[in-house]
N, C-alpha and C positions, 0 to 999 in steps of 0.2 A: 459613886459606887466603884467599889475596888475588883477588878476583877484576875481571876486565876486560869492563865491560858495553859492549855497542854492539849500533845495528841501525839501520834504515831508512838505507842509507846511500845506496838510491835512483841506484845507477851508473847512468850514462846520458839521467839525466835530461836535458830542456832546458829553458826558461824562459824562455817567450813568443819561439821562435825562437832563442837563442842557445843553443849547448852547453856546456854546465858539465862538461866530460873534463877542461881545465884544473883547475879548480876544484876536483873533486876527487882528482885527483891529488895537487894539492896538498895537499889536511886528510886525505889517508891519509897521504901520507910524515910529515905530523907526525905521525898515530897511532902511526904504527911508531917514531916519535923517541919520543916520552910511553911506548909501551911497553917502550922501552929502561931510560931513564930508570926509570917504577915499578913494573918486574920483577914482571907479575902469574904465581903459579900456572896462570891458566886461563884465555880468553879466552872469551866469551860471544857472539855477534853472531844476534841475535832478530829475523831476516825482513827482509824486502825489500831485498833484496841489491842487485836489479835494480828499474829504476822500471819494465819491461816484461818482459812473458811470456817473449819473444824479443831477445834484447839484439842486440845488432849486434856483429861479434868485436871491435872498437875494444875493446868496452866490459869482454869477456870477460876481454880482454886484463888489463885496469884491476883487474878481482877475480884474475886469476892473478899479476899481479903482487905484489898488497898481499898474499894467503896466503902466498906465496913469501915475502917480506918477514917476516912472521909466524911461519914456521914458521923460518925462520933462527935463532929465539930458544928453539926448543929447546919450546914452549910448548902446551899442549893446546888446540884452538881447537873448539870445537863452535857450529855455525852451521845453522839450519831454516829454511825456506822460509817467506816471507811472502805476504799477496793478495796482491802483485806479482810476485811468481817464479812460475815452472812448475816445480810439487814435481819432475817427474821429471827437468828441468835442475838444479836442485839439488844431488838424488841421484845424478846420475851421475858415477861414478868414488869413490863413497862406499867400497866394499871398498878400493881402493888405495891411497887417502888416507890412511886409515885407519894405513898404515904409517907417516904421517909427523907424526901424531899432529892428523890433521882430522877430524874427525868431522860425519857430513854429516845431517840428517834423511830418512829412507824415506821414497817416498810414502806415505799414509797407508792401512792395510791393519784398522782396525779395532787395532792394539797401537803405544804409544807405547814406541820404544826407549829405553835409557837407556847412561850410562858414570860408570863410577866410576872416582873417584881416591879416592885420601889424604893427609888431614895428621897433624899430631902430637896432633887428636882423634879420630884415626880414618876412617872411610870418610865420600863423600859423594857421593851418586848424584843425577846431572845426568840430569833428563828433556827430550827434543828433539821437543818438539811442533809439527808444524809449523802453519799456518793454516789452520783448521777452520771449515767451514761446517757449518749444525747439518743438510742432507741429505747431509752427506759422512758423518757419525755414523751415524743412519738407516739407511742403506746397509748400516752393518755391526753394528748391533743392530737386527733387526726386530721380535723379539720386546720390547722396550723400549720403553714410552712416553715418547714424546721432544719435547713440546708446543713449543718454545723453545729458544735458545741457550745459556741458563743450565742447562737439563735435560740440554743435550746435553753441556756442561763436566764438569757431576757424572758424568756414564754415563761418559765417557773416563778420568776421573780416578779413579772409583768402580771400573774396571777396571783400572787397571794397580797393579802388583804391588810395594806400595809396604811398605816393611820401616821403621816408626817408630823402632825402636832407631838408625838412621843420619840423619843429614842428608839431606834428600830438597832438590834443585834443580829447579824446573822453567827449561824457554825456554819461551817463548810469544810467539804474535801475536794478540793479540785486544781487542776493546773492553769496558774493566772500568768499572762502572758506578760515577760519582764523579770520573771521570778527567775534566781539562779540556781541552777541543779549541780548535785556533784556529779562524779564519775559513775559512780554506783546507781543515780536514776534513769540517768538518760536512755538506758536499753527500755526500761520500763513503762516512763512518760511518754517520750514519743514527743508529737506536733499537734497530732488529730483534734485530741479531746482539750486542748487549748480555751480560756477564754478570756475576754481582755475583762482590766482593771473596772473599766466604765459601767456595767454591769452591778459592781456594788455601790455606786453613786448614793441611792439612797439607805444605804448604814451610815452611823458613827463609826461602826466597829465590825469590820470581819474577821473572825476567828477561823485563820484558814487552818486545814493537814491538809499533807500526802507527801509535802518535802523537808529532809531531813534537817536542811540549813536555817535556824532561825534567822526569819529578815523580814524589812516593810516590803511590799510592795508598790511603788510608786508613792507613799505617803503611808502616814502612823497610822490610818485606818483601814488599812487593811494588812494583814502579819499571818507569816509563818512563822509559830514558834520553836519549830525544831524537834525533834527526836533527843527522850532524854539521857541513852548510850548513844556512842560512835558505832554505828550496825556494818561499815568496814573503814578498809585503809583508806579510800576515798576521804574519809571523814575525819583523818587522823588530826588534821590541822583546826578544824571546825568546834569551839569552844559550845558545851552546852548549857542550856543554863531554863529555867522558868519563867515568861512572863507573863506580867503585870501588868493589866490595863488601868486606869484610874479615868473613870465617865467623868466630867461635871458637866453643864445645862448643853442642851442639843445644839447651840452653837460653836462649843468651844471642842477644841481638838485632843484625844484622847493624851496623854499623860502615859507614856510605855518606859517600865522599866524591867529590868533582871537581878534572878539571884543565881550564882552559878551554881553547878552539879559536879558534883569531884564523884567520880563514879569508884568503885571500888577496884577495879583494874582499868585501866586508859588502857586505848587505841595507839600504836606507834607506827615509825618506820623505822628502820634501821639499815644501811648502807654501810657499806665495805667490804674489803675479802674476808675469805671462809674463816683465814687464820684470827684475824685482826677479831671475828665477832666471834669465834671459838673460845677467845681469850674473858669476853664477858660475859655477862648471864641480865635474863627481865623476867618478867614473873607479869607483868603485862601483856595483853595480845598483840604481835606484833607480827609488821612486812617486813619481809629481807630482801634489797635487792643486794645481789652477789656484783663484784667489781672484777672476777678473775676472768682470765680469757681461756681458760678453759674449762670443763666440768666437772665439779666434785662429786664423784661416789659418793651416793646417798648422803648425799650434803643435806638432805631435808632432815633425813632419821637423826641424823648424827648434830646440826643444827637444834634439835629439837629437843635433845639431851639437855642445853643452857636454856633454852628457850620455850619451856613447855609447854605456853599459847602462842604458838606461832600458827599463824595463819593462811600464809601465803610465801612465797619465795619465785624469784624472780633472775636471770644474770641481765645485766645491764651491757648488754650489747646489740649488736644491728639486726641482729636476729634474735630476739627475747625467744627465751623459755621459760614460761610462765607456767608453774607447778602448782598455784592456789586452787585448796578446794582438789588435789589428788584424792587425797581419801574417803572423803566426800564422796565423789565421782564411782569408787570400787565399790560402794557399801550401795550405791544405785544401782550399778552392774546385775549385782545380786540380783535384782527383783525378776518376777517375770513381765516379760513386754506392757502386756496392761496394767500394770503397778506401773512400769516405768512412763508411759505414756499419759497416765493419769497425773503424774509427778511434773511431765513438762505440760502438761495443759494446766494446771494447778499453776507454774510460772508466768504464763502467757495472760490468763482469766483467772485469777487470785479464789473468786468465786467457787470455784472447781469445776467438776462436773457432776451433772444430774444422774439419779438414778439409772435412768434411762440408755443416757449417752455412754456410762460407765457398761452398762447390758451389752450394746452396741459392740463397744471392744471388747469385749470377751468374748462376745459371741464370735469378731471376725479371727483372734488371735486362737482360738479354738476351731475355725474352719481351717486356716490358712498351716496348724500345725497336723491338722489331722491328712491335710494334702499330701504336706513333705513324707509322714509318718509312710502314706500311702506311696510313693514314688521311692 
């Protein structure tokens, strides 16, 4: 069985103010060209669909188009929610889908669902887990001591109803210990929610998301396949590309290849002085770090004239100043405090906030403004 790994495809991202809908539009319609092309059995796609709780319908748009596209090929596609989705946006329309051979992850109720196909070895049960927090576990063993992430991996996995005589598949979104992160995750992943490799012991095949780097962890069965843009300069060096699992009989070991993604604008860096890169021009998004020892007058504006997706800017000296993501930064300014508040709790818990919580700050940013008003 040939399989089609993908995830964190991160719809609707921006980056440092510009929108990347183009951009991905783009390296889906090749998906769906490369899926033509290497006629997988089964498509895989492991979390973070969306780079937000709440996507904007622009962006809905952008995943109902590329499934439509997908499912034109006749193909089983099973796809679970990552930290960036809202499980129950995910799940919805999961029974109907269903007919046309999508298979969506349930919120998580304490049982990990599964779906099985076959090939000419027989059966091969695909588990759709989606992204698990170790008090989401908790919740649904209380009698279970659950110290940690990795405790809480084994109870999930230690409960679902896994038949050895078959090839067992999981999907997964989680951080496996061993795994290499760039620059750009590390504020994000963290230690905490960590879990080791051993854990997936009984797969052939874990299809993991959450990290951008396609790589094995510890061996061919178990794989991040990467993010299919560079989502920043961190990533500028990190080739991307689609993989390919190929199953045969439950002893032998998965068979992983790739097909690379030429995105429609690449990820760069660029170094040297003001003058030296005044002198050329990219039309891809790109980091500048400056070499001069001293500071250019709106060296970003003026930068940015050759450079029209530049990203970030930087001088390369003992004391960086680091300008990525200024304008960004002014267009938040704007907001009022609970806008702005809701924007950093939305970075920290991807999930967002509830109804409730969002009441909450408004209620205190409306007592605490009505104070000052008062004094």
């Amino acid at each position: 069985m040939k399989l089609m790994h993908l995830s964190d495809l991160h719809l609707g991202k921006t980056l440092s103010g510009y929108s990347l809908r183009e951009d991905q539009r783009y390296i889906l319609d090749r998906i769906l060209e490369i899926t033509e092309e290497q006629k997988p059995d089964c498509i895989l796609i492991a979390g973070d669909v969306f780079d937000r709780s709440a996507p904007s319908a622009e962006t809905v748009t952008l995943l109902d188009d590329f499934l439509t596209g997908l499912a034109a090929y006749h193909i089983p596609i099973l796809m679970i929610a990552g930290n960036h989705d809202s499980p129950e946006r995910i799940a919805y329309g999961g029974r109907i889908m269903q007919s046309s051979g999508i298979y969506l992850s349930p919120v998580y109720d304490g049982t990990i669902r599964s779906v099985t196909l076959s090939d000419a070895y027989g059966e091969v049960c695909f588990w759709l887990m989606p992204f698990l927090h170790t008090e989401d576990v908790r919740t649904h063993f209380k009698d279970t001591k659950i110290p940690d992430a990795n405790a809480a991996m084994q109870t999930v996995i230690g409960s679902m109803q896994l038949d050895p005589s078959v090839r067992n598949v999981l999907i997964a979104h989680q951080f496996v210990v061993g795994a290499s992160l760039s620059d750009s995750e590390e504020m994000y992943c963290g230690t905490a929610e960590q879990v080791s490799r051993e854990v997936f012991a009984p797969f052939v095949y874990t299809a993991l998301g959450h990290l951008h780097r396609p790589q094995n962890v510890g061996s061919v069965r178990i794989r991040y396949c990467g993010t299919p843009l560079k989502y920043s300069a961190a990533e500028a060096d990190i080739a991307k590309s689609v993989t390919f699992v190929e199953l045969g009989d439950r002893d032998c070991e998965p068979v992983i290849t790739t097909v690379p993604l030429v995105p429609m604008r690449d990820m760069q860096k660029l170094r040297g002085s003001f003058q030296e890169l005044m002198e050329g021009t990219n039309d891809n998004y790109v980091h500048i770090v400056l070499t001069d020892e001293t500071d250019i007058p709106d060296a970003m504006g003026k930068l940015r004239m050759r450079y029209p997706y530049l990203i970030g800017m930087k001088y390369d000296r003992e004391e960086t100043f680091d300008v990525s993501g200024i304008e960004e930064l002014g267009q938040e300014a704007e907001k009022d405090p609970a806008a702005l508040f809701s924007a950093f709790f939305e970075q920290v818990f991807p999930s967002g906030m509830s109804e409730e919580q969002e009441q909450i700050i408004q209620d205190l940013v409306r007592e605490i403004w009505t104070k000052e008003d008062d004094e």
